[in-house]
C-alpha atoms as one frame of an Amber mdcrd trajectory, in Angstrom:
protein
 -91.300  -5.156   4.464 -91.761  -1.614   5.589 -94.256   0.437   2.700 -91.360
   3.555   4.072 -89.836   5.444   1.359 -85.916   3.565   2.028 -83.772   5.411
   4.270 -80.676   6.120   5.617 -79.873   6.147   9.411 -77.010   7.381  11.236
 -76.469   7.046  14.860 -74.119   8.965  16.289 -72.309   7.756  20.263 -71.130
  11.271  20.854 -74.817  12.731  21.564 -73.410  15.934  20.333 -75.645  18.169
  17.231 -73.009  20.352  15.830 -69.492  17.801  15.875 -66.797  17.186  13.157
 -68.693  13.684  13.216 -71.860  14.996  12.690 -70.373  16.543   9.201 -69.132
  13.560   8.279 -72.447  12.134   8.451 -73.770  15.088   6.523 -71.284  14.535
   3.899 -72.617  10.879   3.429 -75.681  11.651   3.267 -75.763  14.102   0.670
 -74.396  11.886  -1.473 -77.164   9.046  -1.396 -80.067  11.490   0.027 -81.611
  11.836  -4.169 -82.672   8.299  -3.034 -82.509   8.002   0.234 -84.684   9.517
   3.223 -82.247  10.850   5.631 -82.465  10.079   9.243 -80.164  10.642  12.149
 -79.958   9.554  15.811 -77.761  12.370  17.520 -77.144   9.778  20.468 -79.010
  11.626  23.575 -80.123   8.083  24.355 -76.801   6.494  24.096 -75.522   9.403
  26.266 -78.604   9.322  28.613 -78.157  13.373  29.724 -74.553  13.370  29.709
 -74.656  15.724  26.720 -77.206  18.530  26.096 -80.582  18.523  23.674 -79.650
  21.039  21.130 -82.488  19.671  18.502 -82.350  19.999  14.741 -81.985  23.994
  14.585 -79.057  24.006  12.390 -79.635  20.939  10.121 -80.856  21.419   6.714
 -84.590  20.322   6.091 -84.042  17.057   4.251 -82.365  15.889   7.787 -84.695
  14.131  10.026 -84.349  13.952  13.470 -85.211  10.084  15.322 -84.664   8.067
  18.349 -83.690   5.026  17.281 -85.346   3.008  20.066 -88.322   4.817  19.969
 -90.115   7.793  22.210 -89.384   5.943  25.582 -86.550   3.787  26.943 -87.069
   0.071  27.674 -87.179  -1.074  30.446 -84.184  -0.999  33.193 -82.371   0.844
  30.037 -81.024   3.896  33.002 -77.981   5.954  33.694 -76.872   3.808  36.343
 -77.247   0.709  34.386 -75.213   1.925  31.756 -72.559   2.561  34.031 -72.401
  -0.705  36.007 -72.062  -2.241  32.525 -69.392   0.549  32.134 -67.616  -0.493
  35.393 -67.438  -4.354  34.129 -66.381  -3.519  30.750 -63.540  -1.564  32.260
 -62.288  -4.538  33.951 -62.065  -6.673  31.248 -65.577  -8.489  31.206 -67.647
  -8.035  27.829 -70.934  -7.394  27.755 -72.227 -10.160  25.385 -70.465 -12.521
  29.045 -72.318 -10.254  31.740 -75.909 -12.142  31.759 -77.309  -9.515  34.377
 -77.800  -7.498  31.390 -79.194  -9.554  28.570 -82.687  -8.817  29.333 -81.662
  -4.943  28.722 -80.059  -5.956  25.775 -82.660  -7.773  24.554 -85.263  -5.019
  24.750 -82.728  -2.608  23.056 -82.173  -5.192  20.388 -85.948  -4.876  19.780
 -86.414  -1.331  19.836 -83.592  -0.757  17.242 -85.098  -3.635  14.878 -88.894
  -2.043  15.242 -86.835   1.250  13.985 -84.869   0.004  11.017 -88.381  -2.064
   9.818 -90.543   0.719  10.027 -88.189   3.135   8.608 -86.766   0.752   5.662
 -83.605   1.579   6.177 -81.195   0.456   3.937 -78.223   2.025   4.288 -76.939
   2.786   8.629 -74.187   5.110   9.436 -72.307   4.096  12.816 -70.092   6.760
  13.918 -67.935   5.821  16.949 -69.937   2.698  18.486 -66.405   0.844  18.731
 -65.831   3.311  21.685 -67.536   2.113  24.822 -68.939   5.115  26.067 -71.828
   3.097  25.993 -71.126  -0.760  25.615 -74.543  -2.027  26.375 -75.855   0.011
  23.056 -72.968  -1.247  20.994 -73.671  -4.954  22.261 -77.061  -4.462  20.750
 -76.535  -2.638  18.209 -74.234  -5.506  16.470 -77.403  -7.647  17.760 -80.076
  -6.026  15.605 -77.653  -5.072  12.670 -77.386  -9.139  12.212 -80.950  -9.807
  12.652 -82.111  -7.426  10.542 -79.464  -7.973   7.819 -80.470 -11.639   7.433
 -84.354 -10.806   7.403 -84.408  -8.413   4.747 -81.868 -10.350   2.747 -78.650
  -7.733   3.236 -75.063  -7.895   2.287 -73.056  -5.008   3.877 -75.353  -2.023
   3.993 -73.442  -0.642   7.443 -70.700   2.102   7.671 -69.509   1.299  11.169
 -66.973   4.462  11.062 -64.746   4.725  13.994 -63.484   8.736  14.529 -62.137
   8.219  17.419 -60.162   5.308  19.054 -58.385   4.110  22.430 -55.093   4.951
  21.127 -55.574   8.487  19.985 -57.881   9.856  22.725 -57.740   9.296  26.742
 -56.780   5.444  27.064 -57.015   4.975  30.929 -60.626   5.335  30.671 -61.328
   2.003  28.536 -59.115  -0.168  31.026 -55.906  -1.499  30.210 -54.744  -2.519
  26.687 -56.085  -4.392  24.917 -59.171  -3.658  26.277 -60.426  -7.222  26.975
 -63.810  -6.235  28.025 -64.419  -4.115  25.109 -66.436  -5.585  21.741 -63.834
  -5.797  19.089 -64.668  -5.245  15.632 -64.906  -8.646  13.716 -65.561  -9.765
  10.011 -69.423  -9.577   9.465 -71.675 -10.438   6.292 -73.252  -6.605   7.134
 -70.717  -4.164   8.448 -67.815  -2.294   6.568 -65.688  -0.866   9.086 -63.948
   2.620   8.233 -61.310   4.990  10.087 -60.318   7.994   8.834 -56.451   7.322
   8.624 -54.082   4.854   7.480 -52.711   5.508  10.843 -55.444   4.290  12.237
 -56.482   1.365   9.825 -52.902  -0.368  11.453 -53.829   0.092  14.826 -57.157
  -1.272  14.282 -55.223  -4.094  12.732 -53.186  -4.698  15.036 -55.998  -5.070
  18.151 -58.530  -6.419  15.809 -57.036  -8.374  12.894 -60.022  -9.948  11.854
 -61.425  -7.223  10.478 -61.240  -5.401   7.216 -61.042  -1.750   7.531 -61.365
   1.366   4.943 -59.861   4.349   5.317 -63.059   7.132   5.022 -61.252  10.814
   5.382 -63.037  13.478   6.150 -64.276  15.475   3.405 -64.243  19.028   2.929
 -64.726  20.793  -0.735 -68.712  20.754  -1.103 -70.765  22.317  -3.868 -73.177
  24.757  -1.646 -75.147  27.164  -2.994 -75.573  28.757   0.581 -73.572  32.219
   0.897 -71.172  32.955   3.867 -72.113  35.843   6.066 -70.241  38.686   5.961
 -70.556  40.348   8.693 -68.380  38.594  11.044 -65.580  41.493  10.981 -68.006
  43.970  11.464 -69.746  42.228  14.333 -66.309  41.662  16.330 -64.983  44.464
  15.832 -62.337  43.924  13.073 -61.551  46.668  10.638 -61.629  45.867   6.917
 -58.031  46.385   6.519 -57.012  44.397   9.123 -55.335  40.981   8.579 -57.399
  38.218  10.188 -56.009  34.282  11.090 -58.781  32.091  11.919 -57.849  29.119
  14.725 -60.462  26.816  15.110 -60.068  25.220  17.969 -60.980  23.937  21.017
 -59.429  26.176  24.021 -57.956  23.141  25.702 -53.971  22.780  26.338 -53.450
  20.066  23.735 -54.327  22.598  20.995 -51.249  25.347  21.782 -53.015  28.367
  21.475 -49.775  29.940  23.409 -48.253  29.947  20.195 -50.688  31.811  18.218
 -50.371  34.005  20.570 -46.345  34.572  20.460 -46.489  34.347  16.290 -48.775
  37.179  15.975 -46.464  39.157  18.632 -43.330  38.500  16.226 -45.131  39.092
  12.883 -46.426  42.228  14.087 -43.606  43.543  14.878 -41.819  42.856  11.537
 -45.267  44.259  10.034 -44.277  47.502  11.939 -40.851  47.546  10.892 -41.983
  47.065   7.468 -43.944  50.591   7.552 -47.496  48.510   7.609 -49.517  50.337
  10.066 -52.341  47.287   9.966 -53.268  44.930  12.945 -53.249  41.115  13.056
 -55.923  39.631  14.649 -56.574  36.481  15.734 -59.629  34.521  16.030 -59.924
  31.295  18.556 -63.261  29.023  17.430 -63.838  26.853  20.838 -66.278  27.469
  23.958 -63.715  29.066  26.938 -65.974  27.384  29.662 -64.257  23.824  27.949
 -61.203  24.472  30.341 -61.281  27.477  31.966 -57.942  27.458  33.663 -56.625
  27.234  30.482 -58.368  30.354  29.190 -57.270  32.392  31.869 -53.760  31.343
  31.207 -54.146  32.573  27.528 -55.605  36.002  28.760 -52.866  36.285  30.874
 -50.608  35.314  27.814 -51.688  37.737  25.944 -51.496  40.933  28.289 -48.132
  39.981  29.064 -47.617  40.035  24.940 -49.768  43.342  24.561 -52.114  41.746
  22.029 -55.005  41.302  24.183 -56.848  43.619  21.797 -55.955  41.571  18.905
 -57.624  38.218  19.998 -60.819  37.429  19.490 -62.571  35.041  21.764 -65.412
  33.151  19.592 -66.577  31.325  22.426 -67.976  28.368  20.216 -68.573  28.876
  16.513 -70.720  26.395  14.760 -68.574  23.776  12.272 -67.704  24.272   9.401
 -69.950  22.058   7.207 -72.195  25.066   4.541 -74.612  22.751   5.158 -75.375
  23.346   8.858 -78.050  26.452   8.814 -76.847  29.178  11.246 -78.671  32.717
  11.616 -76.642  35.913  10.488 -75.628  37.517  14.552 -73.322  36.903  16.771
 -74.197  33.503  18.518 -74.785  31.691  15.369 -71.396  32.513  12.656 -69.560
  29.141  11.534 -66.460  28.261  11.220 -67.432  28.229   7.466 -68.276  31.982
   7.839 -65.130  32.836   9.383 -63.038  31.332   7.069 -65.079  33.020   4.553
 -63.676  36.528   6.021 -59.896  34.912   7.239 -57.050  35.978   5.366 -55.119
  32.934   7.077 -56.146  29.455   8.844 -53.516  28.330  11.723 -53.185  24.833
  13.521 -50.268  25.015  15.633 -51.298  21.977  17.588 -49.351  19.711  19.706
 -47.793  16.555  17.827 -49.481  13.502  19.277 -53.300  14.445  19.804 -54.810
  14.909  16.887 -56.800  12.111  14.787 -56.974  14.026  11.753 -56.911  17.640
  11.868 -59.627  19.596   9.850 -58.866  23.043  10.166 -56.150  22.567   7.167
 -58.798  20.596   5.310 -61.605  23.459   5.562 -58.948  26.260   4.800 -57.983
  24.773   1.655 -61.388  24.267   0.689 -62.153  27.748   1.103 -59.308  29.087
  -0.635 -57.621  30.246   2.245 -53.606  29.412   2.802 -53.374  28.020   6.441
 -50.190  27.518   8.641 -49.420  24.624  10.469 -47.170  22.530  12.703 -45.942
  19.056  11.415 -48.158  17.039  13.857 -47.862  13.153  13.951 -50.361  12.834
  11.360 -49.733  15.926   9.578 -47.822  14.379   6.291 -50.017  11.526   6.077
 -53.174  13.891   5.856 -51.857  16.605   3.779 -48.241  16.541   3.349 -48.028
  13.178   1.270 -51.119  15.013  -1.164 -48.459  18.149  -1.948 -50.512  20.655
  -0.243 -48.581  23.980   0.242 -48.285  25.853   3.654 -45.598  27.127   6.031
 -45.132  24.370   8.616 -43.310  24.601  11.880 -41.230  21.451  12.650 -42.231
  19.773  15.773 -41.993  16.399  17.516 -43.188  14.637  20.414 -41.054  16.735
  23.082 -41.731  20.133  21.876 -43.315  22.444  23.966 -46.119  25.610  23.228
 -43.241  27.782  24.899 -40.109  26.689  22.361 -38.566  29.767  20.023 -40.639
  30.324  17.302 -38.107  29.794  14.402 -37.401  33.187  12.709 -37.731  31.634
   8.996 -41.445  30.838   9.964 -42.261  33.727  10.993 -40.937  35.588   8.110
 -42.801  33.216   5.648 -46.103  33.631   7.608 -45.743  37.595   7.225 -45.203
  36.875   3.478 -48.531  34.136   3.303 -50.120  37.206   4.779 -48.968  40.169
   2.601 -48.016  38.996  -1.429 -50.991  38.520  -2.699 -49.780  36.479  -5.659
 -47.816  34.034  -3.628 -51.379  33.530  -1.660 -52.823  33.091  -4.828 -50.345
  30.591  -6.439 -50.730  28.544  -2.722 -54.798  28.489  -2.438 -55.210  27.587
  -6.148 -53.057  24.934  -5.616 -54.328  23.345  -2.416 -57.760  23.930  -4.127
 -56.966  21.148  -6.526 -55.771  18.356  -3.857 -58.923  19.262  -1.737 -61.008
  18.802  -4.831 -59.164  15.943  -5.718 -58.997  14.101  -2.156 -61.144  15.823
   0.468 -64.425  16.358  -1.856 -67.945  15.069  -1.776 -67.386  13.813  -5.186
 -64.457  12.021  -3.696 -66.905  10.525  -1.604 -69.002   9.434  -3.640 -67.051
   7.222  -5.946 -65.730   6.205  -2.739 -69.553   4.740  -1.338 -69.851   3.891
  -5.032 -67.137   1.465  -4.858 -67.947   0.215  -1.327 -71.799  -0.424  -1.680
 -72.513  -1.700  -4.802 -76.048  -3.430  -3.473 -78.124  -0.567  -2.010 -80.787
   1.082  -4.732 -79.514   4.660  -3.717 -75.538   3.812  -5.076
């Protein structure tokens, strides 16, 4: 047994710092970090250079970074390996049947079990290893996580917590369905296995039945004793008086900026009417290098609309979690600081891509009332809780470019302007966030799930 203080590891497969995963983890781990040292793998090894180094700049200090193999890669571990076991997965052969890699394996099996003795860790954090972005690391993974489990005498002290899945993401690039090649999650004496939707918990079902899966939503309402910056508005431009929506978002078609764009058009103009001499502006989150045709579109959009002046182009905003340390200029605001200055969140998304949709979730927990489209997951998330909002009906055949309905945009001039009715709606959603989407939440939650480890 390790002499290590007992810890908690996470190791993230999206080799990303600053991610709506990466909160999650965060969240978790400031629950159980009053016992627990907290460790995280950001993934750059899982990755192998496909994302970039960003470090530990905007974690809090009780958040230490690791590589959970250790300072150098085994053996043969390489790019080029991962992708050959990449190309076989893809066509339905799975790894644990491909002997050309077991010795890999093997030597990533003992890397990861070196790290989780030395580091006593007690409680790991999984987030996305069902996707095979890399299936050679998963393989192994599930390898040590037995091993180890049976050494040190374990029951279940793993939160294998799948964000993302095949169904709700870009399918063609796992194969065909049902994904023959790919690892399945099974029943194991170690491993709880979590999604983030009921939605998702019967899909998971339904391609892996013998597993038991919780539903883990992400959490929002934090206590944080860190202050928002406030100079956001006077950084970017925006006058005091001015009326400011927040969109955070990625600048990528499948988001429907276009009709940000064309609602703060209308609502202007009925501002106008109304004798209100005040601007809307609105401010976009995501990097505009993500899909650059697409950003030129929505400049173009937005001369032809005469708002140009009126849209704010963050260019990549740090997420929203108060936890994640960000320095008071221009490159380093949050999403959390934003929101902080917002007089209105919007998420007019498309219906069928997103997994869970945050932006409503951060909104309420800021007090801020937030519009929103009724996206395929919309009701389960928030709907079905009683939150409050002005939604925009869609389905699966709508389109950015449909007529915004006239009763919407009258009831998002009124969000904006009657300050009681904004007041009635954020104390309201306030409550459900508490309620549902709060790190207490979370902890009874991990309470109830893992009643073994010291730290719970």
């Amino acid at each position: 047994m390790s002499e290590a203080q007992p810890s908690i590891l996470g190791i993230s497969f999206d080799g990303l710092a600053v991610s709506g995963i990466i909160n999650e983890f965060l969240n978790v781990a400031d629950v159980v970090r009053p016992d627990l040292r907290v460790l995280l793998d950001l993934g750059y090894d899982i990755t192998l250079g496909r994302t970039p180094e960003l470090g530990s700049i905007y974690f809090p200090p009780w958040v230490n970074l690791i590589r959970s193999i250790g300072d150098s890669h085994p053996q043969g571990y390489v790019p080029q390996l991962v992708r050959d076991v990449m190309t076989c997965v893809i066509r339905g052969t799975p790894v644990a049947e491909a002997k050309e890699f077991a010795d890999v394996r093997s030597r990533l099996v003992a890397a990861l079990l070196e790290t989780f003795q030395r580091q006593n860790v007690r409680l790991l954090v999984v987030e996305n290893g069902t996707l095979p972005d890399n299936p050679l690391f998963t393989e192994a993974l599930y390898l040590a996580i037995g091993e180890y489990g049976t050494r040190q005498g374990l029951g279940k002290y793993v939160l294998w917590r799948d964000h993302d899945l095949m169904w709700s993401t870009e399918p063609h690039f796992f194969g065909s369905y049902p994904y023959p090649g790919v690892r399945k999650p099974a029943a194991n004496p170690h491993i709880h296995y979590a999604v983030a939707t009921e939605w998702m918990r019967l899909r998971m079902r339904a391609w892996a039945p013998s597993a038991e899966y919780h539903v883990f939503p992400n959490r929002f309402f934090r206590p944080s004793s860190r202050k928002a910056c406030a100079r956001l508005r006077s950084v970017y431009g925006i006058p005091r008086n001015a009326f400011l929506i927040a969109r955070c978002t990625r600048v990528v078609p499948q988001k429907c900026i276009e009709r940000d764009l064309r609602l703060i058009e209308k609502v202007q103009r009925r501002l106008v009417a109304a004798g209100d001499r005040r601007k809307i502006f609105v401010f976009v989150t995501g990097p505009v290098k993500e899909d650059p045709q697409e950003f030129q579109r929505l400049v173009a959009i937005g001369r032809k609309l005469s708002v140009s002046d009126q849209i704010i182009w963050g260019d990549g905003l740090l997420p929203f979690n108060p936890a994640l340390i960000g320095e008071s200029d221009r490159a380093h605001f949050s999403v959390y600081d934003l929101l902080s200055e917002a007089d209105l969140s919007s998420f007019l998304t498309c219906y069928d891509y997103e997994g869970f949709g945050n932006p409503p979730g951060e909104s309420m927990a800021m007090g801020v009332p937030y519009i929103s489209t009724t996206y395929e997951l919309y009701h389960e998330v928030y709907g079905s809780k009683g939150a409050i909002a002005p939604l925009w009906p869609i389905n699966r055949l709508s389109t950015p470019v449909d007529p915004i309905p006239e009763w919407f945009a009258d009831w998002t001039l009124r969000v904006l302007t009657d300050t009681d009715y904004r007041a009635q709606i954020s104390e309201r959603n306030l409550e459900i966030c508490e309620r549902f989407y709060s790190l207490s939440a979370l902890e009874r939650q991990m309470g109830d799930l893992f009643d073994a480890p010291p730290a719970l």
